[in-house]
C-alpha positions in Angstrom: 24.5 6.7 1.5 22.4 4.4 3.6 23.7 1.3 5.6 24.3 -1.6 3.6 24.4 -5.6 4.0 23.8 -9.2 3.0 22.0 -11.6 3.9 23.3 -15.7 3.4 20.5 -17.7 3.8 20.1 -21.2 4.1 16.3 -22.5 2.6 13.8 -24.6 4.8 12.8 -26.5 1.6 14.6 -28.4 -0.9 15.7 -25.9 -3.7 14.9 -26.4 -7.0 15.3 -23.9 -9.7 11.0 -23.3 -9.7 11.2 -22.8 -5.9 14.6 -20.6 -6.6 12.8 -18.0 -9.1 10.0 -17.6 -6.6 12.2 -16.9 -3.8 14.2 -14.5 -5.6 11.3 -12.7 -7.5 9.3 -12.0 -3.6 12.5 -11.5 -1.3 13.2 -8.4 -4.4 9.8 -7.3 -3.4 10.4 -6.8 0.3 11.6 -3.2 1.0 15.1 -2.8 1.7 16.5 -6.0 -0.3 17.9 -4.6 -3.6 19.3 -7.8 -4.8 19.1 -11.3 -4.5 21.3 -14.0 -6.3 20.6 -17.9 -6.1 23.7 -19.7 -4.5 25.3 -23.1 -4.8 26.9 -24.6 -2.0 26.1 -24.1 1.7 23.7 -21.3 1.6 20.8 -21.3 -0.9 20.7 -16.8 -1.5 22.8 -14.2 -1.1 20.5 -11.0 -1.0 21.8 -7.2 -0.6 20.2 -5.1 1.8 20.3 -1.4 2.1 18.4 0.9 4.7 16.6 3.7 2.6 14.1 5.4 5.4 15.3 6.4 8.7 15.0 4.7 12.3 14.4 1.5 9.5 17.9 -1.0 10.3 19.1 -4.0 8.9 17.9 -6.6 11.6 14.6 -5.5 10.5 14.9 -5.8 6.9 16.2 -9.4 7.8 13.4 -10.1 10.0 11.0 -9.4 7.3 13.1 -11.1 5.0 13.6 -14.9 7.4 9.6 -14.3 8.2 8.9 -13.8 4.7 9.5 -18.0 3.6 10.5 -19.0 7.6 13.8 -19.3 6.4 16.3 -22.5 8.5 19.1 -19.7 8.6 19.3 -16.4 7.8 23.0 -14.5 8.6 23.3 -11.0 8.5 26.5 -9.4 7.5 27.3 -5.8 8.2 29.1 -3.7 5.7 31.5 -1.2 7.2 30.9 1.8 6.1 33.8 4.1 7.1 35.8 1.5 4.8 33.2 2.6 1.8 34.2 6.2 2.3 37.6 5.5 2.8 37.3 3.2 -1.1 35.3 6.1 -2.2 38.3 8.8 -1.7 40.8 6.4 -3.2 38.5 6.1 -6.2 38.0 9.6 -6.6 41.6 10.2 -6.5 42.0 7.4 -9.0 39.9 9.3 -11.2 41.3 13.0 -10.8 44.7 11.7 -11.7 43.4 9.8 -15.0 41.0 12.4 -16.2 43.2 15.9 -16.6 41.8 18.8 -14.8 40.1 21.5 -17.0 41.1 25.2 -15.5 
């Protein structure tokens, strides 16, 4: 599992749905951003990050991505992962209790 985040991003320009599309269609282009969703509200995008090739981090995927349109604000967000593994092995629990072992 690589290290995962997101991105809120607040736009330099004035968002319209044209400028939206564009945004979204190149920041899925960049490597490392899996995801991108348009946003209403205080930020513009919400994109997903995860880190896929090693020494690569998230402050560099989001200094691609802030460089990529120059960006007003770009806010990285750190997922902890020890709480992932920690969901994972409840989920997986979950699971061996619904679905009857076969010996």
């Amino acid at each position: 599992m690589g290290i995962k985040g997101y991105l809120l991003i607040k736009d330099s320009a004035e968002v319209n749905e044209k400028i939206a599309w564009d945004r979204i269609k190149n920041l899925e282009n960049i490597d490392g951003v899996t995801y991108s969703e348009n946003l209403i509200g205080e930020y513009d995008y919400l994109i997903f990050l995860e880190v896929h090739k090693e020494g690569e981090t998230l402050e560099a995927i989001a200094k691609k991505v802030k460089e990529s349109f120059d960006f007003k604000e770009v806010k990285l967000l750190k997922i902890n992962n020890h709480f992932l593994k920690h969901r994972e092995i409840m989920e997986m629990e979950i699971l061996n209790n619904i679905i009857p072992n076969k010996k």
